[in-house]
C-alpha positions in Angstrom: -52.0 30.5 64.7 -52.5 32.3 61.6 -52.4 29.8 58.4 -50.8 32.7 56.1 -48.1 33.1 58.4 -46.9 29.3 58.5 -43.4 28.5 59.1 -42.2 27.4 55.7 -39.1 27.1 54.0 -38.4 27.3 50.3 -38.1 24.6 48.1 -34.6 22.7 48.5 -33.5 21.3 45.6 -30.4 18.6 45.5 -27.0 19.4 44.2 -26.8 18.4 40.9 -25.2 14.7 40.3 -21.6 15.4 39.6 -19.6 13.6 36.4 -17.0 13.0 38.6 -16.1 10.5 39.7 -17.2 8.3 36.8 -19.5 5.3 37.2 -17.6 2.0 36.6 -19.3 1.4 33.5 -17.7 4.9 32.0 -14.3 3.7 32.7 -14.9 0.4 31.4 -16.5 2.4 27.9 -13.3 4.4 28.3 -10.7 1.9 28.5 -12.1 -0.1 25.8 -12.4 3.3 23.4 -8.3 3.8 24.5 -7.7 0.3 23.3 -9.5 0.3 19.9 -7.9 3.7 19.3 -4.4 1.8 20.1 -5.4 -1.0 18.1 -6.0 0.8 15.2 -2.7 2.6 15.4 -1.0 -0.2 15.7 -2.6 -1.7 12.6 -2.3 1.1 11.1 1.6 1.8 11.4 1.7 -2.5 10.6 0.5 -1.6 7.2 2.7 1.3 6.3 5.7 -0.5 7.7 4.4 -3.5 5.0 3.5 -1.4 2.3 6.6 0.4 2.5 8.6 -1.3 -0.6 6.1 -0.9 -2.5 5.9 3.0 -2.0 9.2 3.1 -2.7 9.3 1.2 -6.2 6.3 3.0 -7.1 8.4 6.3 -6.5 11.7 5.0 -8.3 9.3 3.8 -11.3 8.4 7.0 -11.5 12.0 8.2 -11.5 13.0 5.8 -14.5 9.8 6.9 -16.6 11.0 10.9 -15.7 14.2 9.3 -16.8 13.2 7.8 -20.1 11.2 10.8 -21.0 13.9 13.1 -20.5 16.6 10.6 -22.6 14.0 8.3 -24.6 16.7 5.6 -24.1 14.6 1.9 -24.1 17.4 -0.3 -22.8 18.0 1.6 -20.5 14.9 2.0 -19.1 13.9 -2.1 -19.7 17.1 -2.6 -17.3 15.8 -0.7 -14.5 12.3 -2.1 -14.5 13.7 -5.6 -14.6 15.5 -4.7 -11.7 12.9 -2.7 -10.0 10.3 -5.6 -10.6 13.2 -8.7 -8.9 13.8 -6.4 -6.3 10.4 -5.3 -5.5 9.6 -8.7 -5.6 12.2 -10.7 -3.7 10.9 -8.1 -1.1 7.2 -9.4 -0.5 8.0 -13.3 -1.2 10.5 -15.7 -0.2 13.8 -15.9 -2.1 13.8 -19.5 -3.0 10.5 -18.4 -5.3 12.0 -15.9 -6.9 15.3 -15.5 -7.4 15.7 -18.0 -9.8 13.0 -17.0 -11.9 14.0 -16.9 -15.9 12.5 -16.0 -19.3 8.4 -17.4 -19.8 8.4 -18.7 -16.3 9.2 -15.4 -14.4 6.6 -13.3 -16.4 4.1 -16.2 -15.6 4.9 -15.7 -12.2 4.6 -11.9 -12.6 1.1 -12.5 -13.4 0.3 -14.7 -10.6 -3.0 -13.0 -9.1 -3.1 -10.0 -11.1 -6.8 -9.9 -12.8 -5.6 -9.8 -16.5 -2.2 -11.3 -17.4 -0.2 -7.8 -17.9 3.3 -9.8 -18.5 2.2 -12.1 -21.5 0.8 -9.1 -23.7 3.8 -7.8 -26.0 3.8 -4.9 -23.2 5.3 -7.3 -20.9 7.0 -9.8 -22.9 9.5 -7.2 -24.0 10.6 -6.9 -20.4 12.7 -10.0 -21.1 13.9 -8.5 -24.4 15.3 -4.8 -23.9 17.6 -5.1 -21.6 20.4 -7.1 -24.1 19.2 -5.4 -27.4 21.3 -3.2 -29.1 20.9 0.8 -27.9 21.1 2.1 -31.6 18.4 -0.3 -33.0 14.7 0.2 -34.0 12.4 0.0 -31.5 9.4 0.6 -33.2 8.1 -3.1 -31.9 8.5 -2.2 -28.5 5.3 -0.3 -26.4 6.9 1.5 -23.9 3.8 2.7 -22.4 2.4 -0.9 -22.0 5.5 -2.0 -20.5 5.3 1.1 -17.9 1.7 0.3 -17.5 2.1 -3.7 -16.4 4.7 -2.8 -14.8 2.9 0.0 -12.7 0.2 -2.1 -12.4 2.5 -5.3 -10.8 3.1 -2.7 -8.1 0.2 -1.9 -7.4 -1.5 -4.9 -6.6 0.0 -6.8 -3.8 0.5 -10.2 -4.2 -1.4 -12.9 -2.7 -0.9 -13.8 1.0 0.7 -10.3 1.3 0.1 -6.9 2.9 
């Protein structure tokens, strides 16, 4: 027999491995990946659903300030952020805290966990005072920006135990 004329073949490679089906460590990877993902949605849509007051008194604070810069009226204006603050408020804690909240002791509790205490600065103390002075009076005491500004600022910061 003549060796240069052997009987041979060429090379057979395999078939390349397939993804599919997975391996059962993919679908484990997978199914832990879907729930994460679902997790996070969920704890996601939790904290919109939570900070949702607070979106909202941050937007209708910035309807009274358009307000006030379009009328420069001061009681008016210390009316609605004594209202926007109880409401706000009586949203994220319990009712019985809040509600009956007066004078020294409600702006005390304003500042409850806020770094700096925005409420007892004359910015904040004359939240308790606008609201019943006289519309045609001077209001050249009053600091309507530091008011806006504690009061922004009380919105912004969530209170402890909360969202």
């Amino acid at each position: 027999m003549d060796q240069t004329q052997l009987p041979l073949r060429d090379l057979h490679l395999p078939e390349p491995i397939g993804w599919w089906p997975l391996a059962p460590g993919w679908w484990l990877l997978l199914s832990l990946a879907v729930v994460a993902a679902g997790y996070g949605l969920w704890r996601a849509y939790r904290t919109r659903q939570q900070n949702a007051p607070r979106r909202f008194a941050l937007r209708e604070l910035a309807r009274y300030e358009k307000e006030y810069l379009e009328h420069r009226n001061v009681v008016t204006l210390g009316k609605q952020l004594s209202e926007l603050l109880r409401r706000c408020m009586l949203a994220y804690a319990p009712r019985q805290e809040v509600a009956g909240l007066t004078g020294d002791a409600w702006l005390e509790w304003l500042d409850r966990g806020m770094p700096l205490a925005y409420f007892y600065t004359e910015g904040g103390k004359s939240l308790l005072q606008l609201p019943y002075r006289n519309p045609r009076g001077d209001f050249s005491d009053v600091d309507v920006d530091a008011l806006l500004s504690a009061v922004r600022m009380r919105l912004r910061e969530p209170l402890k135990g909360t969202a």
